[in-house]
C-alpha positions in Angstrom: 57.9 -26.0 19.8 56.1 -26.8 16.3 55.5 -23.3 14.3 52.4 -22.4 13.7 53.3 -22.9 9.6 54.1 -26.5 10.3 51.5 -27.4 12.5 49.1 -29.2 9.7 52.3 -31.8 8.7 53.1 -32.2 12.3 49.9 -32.7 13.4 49.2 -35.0 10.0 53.1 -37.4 10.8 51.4 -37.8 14.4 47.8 -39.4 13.0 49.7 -41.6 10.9 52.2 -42.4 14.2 49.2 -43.2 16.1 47.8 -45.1 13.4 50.6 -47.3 12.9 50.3 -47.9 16.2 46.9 -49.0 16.3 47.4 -51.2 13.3 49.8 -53.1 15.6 47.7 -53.6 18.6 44.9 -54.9 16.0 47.4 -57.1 14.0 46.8 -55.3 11.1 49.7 -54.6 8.4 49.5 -51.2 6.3 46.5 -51.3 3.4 44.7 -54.0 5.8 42.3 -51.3 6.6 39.0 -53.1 5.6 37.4 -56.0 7.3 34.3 -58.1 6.8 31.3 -56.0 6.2 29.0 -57.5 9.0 31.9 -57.1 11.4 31.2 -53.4 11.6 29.0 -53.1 14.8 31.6 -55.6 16.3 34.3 -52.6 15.1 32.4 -50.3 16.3 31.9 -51.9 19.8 35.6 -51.9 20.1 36.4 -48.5 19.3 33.9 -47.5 21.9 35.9 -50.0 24.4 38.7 -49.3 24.1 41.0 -46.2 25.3 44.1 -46.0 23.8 43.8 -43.4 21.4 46.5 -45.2 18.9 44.0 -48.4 18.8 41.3 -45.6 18.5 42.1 -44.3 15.2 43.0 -47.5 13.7 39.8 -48.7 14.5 38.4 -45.4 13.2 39.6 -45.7 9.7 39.3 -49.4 9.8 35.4 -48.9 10.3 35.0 -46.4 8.0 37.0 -47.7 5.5 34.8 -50.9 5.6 31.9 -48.9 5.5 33.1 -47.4 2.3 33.8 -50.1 0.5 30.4 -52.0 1.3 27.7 -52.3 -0.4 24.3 -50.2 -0.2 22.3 -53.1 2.0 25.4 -53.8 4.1 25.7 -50.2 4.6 22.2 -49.5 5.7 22.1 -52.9 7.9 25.2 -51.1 9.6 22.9 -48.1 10.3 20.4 -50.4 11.7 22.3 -51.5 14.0 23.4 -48.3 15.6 19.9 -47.7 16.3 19.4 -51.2 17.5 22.5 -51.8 19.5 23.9 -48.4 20.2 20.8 -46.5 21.7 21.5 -45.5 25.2 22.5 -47.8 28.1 19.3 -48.5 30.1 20.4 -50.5 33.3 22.7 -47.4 33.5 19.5 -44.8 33.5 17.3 -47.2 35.7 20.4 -46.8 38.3 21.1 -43.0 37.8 16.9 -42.2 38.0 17.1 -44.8 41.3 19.5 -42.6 42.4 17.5 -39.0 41.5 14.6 -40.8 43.9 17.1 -41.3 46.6 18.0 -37.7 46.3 22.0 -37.9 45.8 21.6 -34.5 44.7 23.8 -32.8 41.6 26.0 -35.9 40.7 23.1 -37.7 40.4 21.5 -35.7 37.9 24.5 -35.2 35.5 24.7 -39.2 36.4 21.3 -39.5 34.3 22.2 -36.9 31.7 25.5 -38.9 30.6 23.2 -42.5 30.6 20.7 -40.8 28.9 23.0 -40.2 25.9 23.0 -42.5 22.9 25.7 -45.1 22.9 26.2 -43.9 19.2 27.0 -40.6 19.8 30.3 -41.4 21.4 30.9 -44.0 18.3 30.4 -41.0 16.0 32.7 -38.8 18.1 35.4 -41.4 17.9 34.7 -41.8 14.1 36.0 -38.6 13.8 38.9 -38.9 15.0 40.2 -41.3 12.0 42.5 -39.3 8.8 39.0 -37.1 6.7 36.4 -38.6 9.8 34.7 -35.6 9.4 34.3 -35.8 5.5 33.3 -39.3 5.8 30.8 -38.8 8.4 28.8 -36.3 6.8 28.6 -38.7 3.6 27.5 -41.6 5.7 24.8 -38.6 7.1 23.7 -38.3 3.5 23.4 -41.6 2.8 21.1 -42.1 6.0 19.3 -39.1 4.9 18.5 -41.1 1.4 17.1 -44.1 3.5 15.2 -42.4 6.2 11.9 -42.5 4.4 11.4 -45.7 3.6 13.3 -46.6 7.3 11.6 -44.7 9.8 13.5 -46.8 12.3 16.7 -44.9 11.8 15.2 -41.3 12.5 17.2 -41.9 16.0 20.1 -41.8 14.3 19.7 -39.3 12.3 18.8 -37.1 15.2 22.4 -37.7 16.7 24.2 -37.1 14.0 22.4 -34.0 13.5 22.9 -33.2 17.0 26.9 -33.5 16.7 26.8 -32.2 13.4 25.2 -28.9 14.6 27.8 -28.7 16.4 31.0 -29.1 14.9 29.4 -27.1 12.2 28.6 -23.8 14.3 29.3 -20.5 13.0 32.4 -20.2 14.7 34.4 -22.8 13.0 33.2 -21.5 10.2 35.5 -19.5 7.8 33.5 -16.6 5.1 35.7 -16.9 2.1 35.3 -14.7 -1.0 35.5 -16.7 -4.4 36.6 -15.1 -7.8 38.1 -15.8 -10.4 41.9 -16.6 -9.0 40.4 -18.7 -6.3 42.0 -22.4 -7.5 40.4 -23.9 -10.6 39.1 -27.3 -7.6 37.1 -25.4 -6.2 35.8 -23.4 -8.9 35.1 -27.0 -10.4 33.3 -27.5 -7.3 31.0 -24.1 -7.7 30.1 -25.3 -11.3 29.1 -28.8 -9.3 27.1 -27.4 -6.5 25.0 -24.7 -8.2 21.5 -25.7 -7.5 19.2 -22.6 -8.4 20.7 -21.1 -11.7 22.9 -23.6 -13.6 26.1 -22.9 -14.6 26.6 -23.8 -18.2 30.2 -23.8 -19.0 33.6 -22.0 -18.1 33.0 -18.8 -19.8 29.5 -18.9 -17.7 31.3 -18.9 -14.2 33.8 -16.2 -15.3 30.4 -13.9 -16.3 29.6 -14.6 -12.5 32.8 -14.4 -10.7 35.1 -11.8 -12.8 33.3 -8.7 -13.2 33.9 -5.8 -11.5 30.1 -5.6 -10.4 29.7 -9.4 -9.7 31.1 -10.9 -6.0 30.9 -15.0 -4.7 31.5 -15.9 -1.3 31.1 -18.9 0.6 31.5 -20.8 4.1 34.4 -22.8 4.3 34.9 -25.4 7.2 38.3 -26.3 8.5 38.0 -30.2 8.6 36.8 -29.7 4.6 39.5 -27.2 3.6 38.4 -27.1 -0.3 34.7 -28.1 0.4 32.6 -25.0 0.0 29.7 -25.7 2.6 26.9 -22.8 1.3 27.7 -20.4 -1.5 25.8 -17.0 -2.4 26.5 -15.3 -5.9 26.0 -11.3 -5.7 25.2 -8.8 -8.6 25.8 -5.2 -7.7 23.2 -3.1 -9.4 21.7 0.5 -9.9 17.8 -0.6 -9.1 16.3 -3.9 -8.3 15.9 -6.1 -11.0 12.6 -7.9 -11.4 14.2 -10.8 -14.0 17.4 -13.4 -13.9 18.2 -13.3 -17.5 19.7 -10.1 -17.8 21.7 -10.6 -14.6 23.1 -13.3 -16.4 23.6 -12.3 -19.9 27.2 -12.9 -21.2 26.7 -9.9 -23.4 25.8 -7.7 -21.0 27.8 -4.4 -20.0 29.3 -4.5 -16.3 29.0 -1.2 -14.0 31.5 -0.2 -11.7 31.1 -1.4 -8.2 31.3 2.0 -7.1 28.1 3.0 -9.4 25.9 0.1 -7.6 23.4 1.1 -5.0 21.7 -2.8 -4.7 23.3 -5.5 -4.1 21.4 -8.5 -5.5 21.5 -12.1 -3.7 20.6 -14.2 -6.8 21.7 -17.5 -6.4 22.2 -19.5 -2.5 23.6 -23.3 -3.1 24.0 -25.4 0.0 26.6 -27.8 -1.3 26.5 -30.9 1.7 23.2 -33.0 1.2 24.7 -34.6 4.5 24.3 -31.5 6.6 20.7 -31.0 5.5 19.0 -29.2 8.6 22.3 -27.5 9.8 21.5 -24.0 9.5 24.6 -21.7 8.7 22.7 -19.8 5.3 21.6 -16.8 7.7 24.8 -16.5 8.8 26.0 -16.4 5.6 24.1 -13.3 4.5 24.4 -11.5 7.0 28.1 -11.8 7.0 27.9 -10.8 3.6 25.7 -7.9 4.2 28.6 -6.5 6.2 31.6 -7.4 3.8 29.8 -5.4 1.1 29.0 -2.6 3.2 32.6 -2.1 4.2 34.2 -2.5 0.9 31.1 -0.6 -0.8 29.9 2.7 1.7 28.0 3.3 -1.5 25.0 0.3 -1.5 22.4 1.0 0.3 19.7 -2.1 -0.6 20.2 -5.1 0.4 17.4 -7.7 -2.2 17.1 -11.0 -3.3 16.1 -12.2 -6.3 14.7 -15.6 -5.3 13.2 -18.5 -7.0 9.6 -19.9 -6.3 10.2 -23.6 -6.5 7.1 -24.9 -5.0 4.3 -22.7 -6.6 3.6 -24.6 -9.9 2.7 -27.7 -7.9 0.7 -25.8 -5.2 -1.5 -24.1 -8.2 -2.2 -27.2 -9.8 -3.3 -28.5 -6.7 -5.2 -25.8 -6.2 -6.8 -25.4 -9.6 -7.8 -29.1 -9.3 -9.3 -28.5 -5.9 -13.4 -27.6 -5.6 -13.5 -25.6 -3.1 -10.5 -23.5 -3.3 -10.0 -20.7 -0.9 -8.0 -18.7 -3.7 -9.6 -19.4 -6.9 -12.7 -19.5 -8.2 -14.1 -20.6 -11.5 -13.3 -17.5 -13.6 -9.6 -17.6 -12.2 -9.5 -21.8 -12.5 -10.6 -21.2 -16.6 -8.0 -18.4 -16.7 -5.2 -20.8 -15.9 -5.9 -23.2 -17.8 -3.5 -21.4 -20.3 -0.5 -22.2 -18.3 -1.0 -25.8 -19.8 -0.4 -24.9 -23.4 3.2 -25.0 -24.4 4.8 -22.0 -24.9 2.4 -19.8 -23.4 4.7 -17.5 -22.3 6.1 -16.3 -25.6 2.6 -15.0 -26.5 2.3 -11.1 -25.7 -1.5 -11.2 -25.7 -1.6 -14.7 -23.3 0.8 -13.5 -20.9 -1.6 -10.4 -20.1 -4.6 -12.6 -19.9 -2.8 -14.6 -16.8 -0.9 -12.2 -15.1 -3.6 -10.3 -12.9 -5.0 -13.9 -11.8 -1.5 -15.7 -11.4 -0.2 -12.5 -9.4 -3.3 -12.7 -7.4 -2.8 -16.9 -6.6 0.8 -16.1 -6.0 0.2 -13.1 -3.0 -2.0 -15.8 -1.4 0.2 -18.7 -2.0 2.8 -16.3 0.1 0.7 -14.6 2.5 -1.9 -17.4 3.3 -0.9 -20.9 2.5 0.3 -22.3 5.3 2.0 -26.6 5.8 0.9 -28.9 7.9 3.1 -27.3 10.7 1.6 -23.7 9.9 4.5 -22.3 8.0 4.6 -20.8 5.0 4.8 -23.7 2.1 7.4 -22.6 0.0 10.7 -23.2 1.7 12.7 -19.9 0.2 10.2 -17.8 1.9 10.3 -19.9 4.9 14.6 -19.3 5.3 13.6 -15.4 4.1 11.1 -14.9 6.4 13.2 -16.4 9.1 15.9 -14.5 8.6 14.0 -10.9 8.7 13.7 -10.4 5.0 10.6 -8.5 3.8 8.9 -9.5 0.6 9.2 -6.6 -1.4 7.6 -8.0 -5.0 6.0 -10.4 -7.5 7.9 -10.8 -10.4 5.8 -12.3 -13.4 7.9 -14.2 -15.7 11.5 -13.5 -14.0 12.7 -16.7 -14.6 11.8 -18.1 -18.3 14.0 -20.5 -18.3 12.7 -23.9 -18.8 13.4 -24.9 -15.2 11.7 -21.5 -14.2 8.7 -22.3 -15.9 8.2 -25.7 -14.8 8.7 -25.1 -11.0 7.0 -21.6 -10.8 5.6 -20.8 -14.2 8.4 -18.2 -14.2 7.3 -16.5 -10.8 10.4 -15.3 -9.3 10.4 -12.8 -5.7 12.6 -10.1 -4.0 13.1 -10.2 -0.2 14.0 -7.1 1.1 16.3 -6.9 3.9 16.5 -3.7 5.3 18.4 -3.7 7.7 17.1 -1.6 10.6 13.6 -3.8 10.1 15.4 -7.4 9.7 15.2 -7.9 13.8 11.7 -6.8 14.1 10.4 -8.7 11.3 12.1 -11.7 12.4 11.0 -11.9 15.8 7.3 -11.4 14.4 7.7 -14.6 12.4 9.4 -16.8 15.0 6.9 -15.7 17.3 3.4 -15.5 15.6 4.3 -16.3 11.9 3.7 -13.1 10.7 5.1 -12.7 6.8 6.6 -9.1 6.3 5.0 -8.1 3.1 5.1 -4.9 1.1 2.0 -3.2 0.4 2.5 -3.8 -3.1 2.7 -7.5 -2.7 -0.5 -7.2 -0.1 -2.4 -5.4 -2.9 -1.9 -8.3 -5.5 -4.0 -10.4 -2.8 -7.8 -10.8 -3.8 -10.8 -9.7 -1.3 -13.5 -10.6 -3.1 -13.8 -14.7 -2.7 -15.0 -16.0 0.0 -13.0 -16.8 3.6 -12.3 -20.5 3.5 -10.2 -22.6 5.7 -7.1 -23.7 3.3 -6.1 -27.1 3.5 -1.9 -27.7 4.3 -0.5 -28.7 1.6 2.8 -31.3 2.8 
């Protein structure tokens, strides 16, 4: 019997067995692992032929091998032609749906659910099952995802793959992993990579975030991408909330013992994998979190956010360009008009001008504006909202940065989630949309204009 501490070699000596194997049955020597780029759906009709699972994995790492190697058009013809040739079988479901009408009873229905079922998605199955399938699946995911709007053809594909993906991805393969500064220096290179809401300027930058005693990093690790940090959150354990970014990350600033902090502070959420865009493990993330801390920490007792606004800058110009706004009239239109002069923000007597009106813009750009599928339009909020949070406040000029002010004219939010409302105030917005707001927040909102029908913006 193999121990459990050899099990990854063993089970590693056995894939390259099997693929040996299979190299023989194909008539393939060692390092003949590509073939000719528009053989590929040929491969891939073979791998889903064929049985032997030796012959399987060659053909497996053959194909995406291949795929690899070729170049961007050969790589999206190959994506074609899984929706072309590997959609499902349909003499198979005309015979199982002849057979629903002839009433053969259970059989006959799981008969039609197995025709039914993409040819592809057994050829992605079977992909995985080559040496890093799963790695180079979710890359030829993102690639797909990078041609899906100008190929509206292969939104079949993308479906299954996000379909299988959704599953191997689940929250119970998935491992919660704290990061600090011991964890090895890959995948802190990796953190550095992957941060996509507060940039990570150097070494001495990441040790700021991960070393202190009153700073914590953890992230979802899947077992088929050992080193591959799928969604990472960066926590800042604090006395109150903070209503700014830059002095959460100040390299001069003075840490506080972790046992001192009463908030902890979600600052920063990075999904690292473009390829599983639209598999949804960041709730689980937080909530997992939530509990770590509140194990290690009896002592914190709020649970905020301090979130980025990425979308409003573009909604308020649209706005402030459009007649008949529902949230802005002339007076508010003229006010704003000094967001377009450079450096407004370092002006004491321009910032007061604009903050009333941009507050006001900013509750209904929360609480009102709605996308064309009647969601809110700023996606934070939407993965917030959705996960119970409350929004607790406006925060005028948290984020001065010059990323900060081009994306939200330095707007920056806290979601509050408290954790005997998160339940309630989730099942309000899956169920009528309903956006948990504070009454502070809900104050900022204007009365006086009048009600107007607000066109979705995309």
């Amino acid at each position: 019997m193999v121990g459990l501490e050899a099990a990854p070699a063993f089970l590693s000596d056995l894939i390259d067995t099997l693929t040996e194997r299979g190299r023989s049955l194909l008539g393939q020597k060692a390092g003949q692992e590509i073939v000719a780029k528009d053989a590929l759906p040929a491969v891939g009709e073979m791998l889903i032929s064929r049985r032997g699972e030796a012959s399987g994995v060659a053909l497996a790492q053959t194909l995406l091998a291949t795929y690899t190697a070729a170049e961007p058009a050969e790589r999206l013809a190959f994506l074609q032609a899984l929706a072309d040739r590997f959609g499902p079988d349909r003499r198979r479901i005309e015979l199982a749906i002849e057979a629903i009408r002839q009433d053969q009873g259970t059989d006959a229905l799981e008969g039609l659910h197995a025709a039914a079922e993409p040819r592809r998605q057994e050829l992605i199955r079977r992909l995985n099952l080559a040496p890093g399938g799963t790695s180079a699946l979710v890359r030829m995911r993102e690639e797909l995802l990078e041609f899906l709007p100008k190929h509206p053809e292969l939104k079949c594909v993308d479906a299954d793959f996000s379909h299988l993906l959704s599953s191997w991805f689940n929250r119970g393969f998935l491992v919660l992993r704290p990061i600090d500064w011991t964890t090895p220096a890959n995948i802190l290179e990796k953190i550095i990579r992957y941060e996509a809401v507060h940039a990570i300027q150097n070494w001495d930058d990441l040790r700021n975030r991960l070393q202190p005693e009153d700073r914590r990093c953890y992230g979802f690790f899947h077992p088929q991408l050992v080193d591959e940090p799928l969604i990472f959150v960066e926590v800042a354990l604090t006395k109150e909330i903070p209503d700014a970014i830059g002095p959460l990350l100040d390299l001069s600033r003075t840490p506080i013992a972790a046992s001192e902090a009463t908030t902890a502070v979600f600052y920063s959420i990075s999904n690292t994998q473009k390829g599983l865009g639209g598999v949804s493990f960041g709730n689980f993330l937080i909530k997992q979190v939530v509990e770590n801390l509140k194990r290690e920490l009896p002592n914190l007792k709020t649970f905020v956010t301090l979130s980025p606004v990425p979308g409003f800058a573009r909604w308020l110009e649209r706005e402030r360009k459009t007649e008949q706004s529902a949230c802005l009239d002339a007076a508010s239109k003229e006010t704003l008009g000094i967001l377009d002069a450079p450096a407004w923000s370092d002006d004491p007597e321009t910032v007061e001008k604009v903050r009333d009106v941009l507050l006001s813009a900013a509750a209904y750009y929360f609480l009102k504006a709605k996308d064309s599928k009647g969601r809110p339009v700023d996606p934070v909020a939407r993965f917030h909202l959705g996960n119970g949070a409350r929004l607790e406040r406006l925060n005028f000029l948290g984020d001065v940065s010059a990323k900060g002010l081009k994306q939200s004219h330095g707007l920056m939010v806290n979601y509050l989630y408290a954790l005997d409302e998160i339940e309630k105030n989730h099942e309000a917005f899956a169920e009528k949309g309903a956006v948990a707001a504070s009454p502070a927040v809900r104050k900022a909102l204007r009365t006086d204009l009048p009600s107007r029908d607000l066109v979705p913006n995309p």
